[in-house]
C-alpha positions as CSV (number, residue, x, y, z in Angstrom):
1,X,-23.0,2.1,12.2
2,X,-19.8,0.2,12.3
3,X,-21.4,-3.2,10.5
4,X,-24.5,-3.3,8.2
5,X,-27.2,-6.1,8.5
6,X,-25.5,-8.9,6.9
7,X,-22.2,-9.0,9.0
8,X,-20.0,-6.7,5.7
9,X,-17.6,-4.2,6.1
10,X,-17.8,-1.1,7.7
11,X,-18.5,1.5,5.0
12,X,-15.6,3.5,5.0
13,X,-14.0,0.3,4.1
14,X,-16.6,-0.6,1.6
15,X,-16.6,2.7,-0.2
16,X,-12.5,2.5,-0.7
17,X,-12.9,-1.3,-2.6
18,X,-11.8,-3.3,0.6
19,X,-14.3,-5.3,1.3
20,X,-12.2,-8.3,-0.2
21,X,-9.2,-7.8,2.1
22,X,-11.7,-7.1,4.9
23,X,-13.8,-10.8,4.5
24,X,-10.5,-12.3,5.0
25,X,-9.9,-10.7,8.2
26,X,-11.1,-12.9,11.6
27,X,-13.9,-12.1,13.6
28,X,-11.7,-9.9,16.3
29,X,-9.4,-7.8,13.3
30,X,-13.0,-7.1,11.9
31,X,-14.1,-5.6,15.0
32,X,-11.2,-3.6,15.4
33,X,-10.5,-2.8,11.7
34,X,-13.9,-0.9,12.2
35,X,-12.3,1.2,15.1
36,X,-9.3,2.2,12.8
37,X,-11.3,3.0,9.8
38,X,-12.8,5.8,10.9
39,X,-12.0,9.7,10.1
40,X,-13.6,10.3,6.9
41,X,-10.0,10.2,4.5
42,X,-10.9,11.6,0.9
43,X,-8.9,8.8,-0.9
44,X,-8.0,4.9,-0.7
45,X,-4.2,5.7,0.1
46,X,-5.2,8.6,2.8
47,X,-7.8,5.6,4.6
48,X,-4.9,3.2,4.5
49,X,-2.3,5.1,6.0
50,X,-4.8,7.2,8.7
51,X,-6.0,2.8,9.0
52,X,-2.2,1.4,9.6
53,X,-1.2,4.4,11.6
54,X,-4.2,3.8,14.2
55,X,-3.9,0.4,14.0
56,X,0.4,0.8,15.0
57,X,0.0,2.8,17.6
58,X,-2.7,0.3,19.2
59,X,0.1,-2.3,18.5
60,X,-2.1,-4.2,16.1
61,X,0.7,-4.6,14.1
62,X,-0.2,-7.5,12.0
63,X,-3.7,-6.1,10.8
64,X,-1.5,-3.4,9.6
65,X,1.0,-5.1,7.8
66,X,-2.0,-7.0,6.3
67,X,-3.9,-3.7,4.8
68,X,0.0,-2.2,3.9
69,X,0.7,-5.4,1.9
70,X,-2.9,-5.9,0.3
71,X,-2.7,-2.3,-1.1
72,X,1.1,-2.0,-1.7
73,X,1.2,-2.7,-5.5
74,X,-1.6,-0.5,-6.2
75,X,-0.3,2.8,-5.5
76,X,2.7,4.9,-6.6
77,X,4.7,8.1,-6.0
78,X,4.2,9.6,-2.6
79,X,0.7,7.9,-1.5
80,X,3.0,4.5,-1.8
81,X,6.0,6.0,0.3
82,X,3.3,7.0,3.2
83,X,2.2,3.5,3.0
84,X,5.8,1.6,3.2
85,X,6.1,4.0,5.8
86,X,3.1,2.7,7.9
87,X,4.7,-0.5,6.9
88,X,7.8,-0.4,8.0
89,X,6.3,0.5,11.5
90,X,4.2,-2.9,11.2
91,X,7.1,-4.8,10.4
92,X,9.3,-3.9,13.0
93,X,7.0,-3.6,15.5
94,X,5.5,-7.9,15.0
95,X,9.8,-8.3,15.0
96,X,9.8,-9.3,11.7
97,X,13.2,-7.7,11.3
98,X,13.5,-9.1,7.5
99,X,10.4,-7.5,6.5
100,X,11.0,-4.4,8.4
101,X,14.4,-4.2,6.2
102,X,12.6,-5.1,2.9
103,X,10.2,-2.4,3.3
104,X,12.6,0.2,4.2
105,X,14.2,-0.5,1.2
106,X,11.8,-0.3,-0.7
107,X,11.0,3.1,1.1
108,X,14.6,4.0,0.4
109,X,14.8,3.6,-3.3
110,X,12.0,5.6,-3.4
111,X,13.9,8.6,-1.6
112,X,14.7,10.7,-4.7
113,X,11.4,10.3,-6.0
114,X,9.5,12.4,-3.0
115,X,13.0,13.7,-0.8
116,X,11.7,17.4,-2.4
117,X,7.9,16.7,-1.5
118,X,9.2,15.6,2.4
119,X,10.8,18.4,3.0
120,X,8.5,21.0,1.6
121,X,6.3,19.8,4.0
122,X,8.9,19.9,6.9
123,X,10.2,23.6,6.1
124,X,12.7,22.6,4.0
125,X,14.0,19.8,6.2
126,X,14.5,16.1,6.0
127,X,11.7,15.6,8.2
128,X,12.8,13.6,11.6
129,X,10.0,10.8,11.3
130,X,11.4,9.1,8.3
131,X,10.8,5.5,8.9
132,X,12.7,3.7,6.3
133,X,15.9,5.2,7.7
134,X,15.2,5.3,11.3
135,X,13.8,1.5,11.5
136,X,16.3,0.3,9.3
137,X,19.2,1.3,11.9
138,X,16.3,0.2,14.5
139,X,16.5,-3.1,12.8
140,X,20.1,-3.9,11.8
141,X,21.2,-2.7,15.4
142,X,19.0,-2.2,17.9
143,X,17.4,-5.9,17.1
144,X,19.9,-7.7,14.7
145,X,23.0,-6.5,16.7
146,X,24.6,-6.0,13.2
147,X,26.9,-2.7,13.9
148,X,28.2,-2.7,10.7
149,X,25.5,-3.3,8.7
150,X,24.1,-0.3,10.5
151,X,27.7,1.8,9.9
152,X,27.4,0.9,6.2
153,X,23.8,1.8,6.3
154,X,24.1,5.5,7.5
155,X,26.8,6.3,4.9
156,X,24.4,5.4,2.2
157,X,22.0,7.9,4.1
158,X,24.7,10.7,4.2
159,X,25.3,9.8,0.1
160,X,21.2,10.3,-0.1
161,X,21.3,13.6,1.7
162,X,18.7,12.3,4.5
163,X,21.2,12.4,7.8
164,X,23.8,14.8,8.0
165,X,27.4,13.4,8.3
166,X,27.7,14.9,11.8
167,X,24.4,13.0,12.7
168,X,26.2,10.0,11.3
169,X,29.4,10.1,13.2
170,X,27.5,10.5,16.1
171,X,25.2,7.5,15.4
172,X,28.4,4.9,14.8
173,X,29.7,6.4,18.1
174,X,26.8,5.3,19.9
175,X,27.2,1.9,18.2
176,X,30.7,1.7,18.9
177,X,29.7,2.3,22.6
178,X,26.6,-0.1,22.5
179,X,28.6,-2.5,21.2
180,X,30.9,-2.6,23.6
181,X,28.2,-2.1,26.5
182,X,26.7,-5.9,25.1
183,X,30.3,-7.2,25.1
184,X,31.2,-6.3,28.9
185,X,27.2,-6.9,29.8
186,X,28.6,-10.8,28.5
187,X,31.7,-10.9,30.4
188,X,29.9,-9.8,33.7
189,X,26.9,-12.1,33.4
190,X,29.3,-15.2,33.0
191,X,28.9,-17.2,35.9
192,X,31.1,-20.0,37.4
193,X,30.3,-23.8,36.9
194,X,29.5,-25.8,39.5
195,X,33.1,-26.8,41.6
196,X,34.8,-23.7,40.3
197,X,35.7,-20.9,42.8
């Protein structure tokens, strides 16, 4: 049963004290916040992130950011880091580019604190989906255009040992040459005014 009699919150969202954030929600996030909540998670941080990550790749990106920032200052250690992560996603993806850079931050800062836990579970790896650094180059270049900001950004993951500093000579190469791909695509797309041959 995805509502009870009275119109509340699914359980699944019930049982994990959401109800609250749920209410708030309007009548079309509720019906698909009942969708995304399924799965049977075994703790409020496990439903959240299993919620967001349902709820991202349906590119409901603002009911995610809703649930990640309702529930970010209650959890710590690595059930927060999954979350920003989740967040980060939502953030980006509703081009919220300030946000997105916020959260991966905050992600960031967060990197010695769970770095060993990541990489246990990626066979002693830094795991390729990391979010916070991937969406922060995402952010500063791919939507921001800020190649520098992105250049100064990958050092500071090569100093947190989460890119390699092959992987990050490659990456400003590919800046270097995307820059210069948006400064000819300008010159070329210039076109003459009126009278001028």
């Amino acid at each position: 049963m995805l509502f009870d009699r009275k119109g509340g919150a699914p359980p699944e969202i019930s049982r994990f004290g959401l109800s609250a954030w749920h209410a708030g929600l309007s009548d079309i996030d509720k019906a698909k916040a009942a969708r995304y909540a399924g799965g049977g998670p075994s703790s409020r941080s496990e439903f959240a992130v299993s919620f967001m990550r349902r709820a991202n790749e349906d590119h409901n990106f603002s009911i995610s950011a809703s649930l990640g920032s309702h529930l970010l200052g209650a959890l710590a250690g690595m059930e927060r880091f999954r979350l920003i992560e989740e967040l980060v996603v939502a953030r980006f993806g509703m081009g919220d580019y300030a946000g997105c850079l916020e959260a991966c931050d905050a992600g960031l800062e967060m990197i010695g604190e769970v770095l060993g836990e990541l990489k246990a579970e990626s066979g002693g790896e830094v795991p390729e989906r990391l979010c916070c650094r991937n969406y922060k180059i995402n952010a500063l270049v791919g939507a921001m255009h800020d190649y520098d900001g992105g250049d100064a950004a990958l050092d500071g993951f090569v100093s947190m040992g989460i890119l390699s500093a092959e992987d990050a000579e490659f990456r400003k190469r590919s800046h270097r040459i995307y820059r210069l791909q948006r400064s000819f695509d300008g010159i070329y797309s210039l076109r003459p005014k009126d009278g001028d041959s």
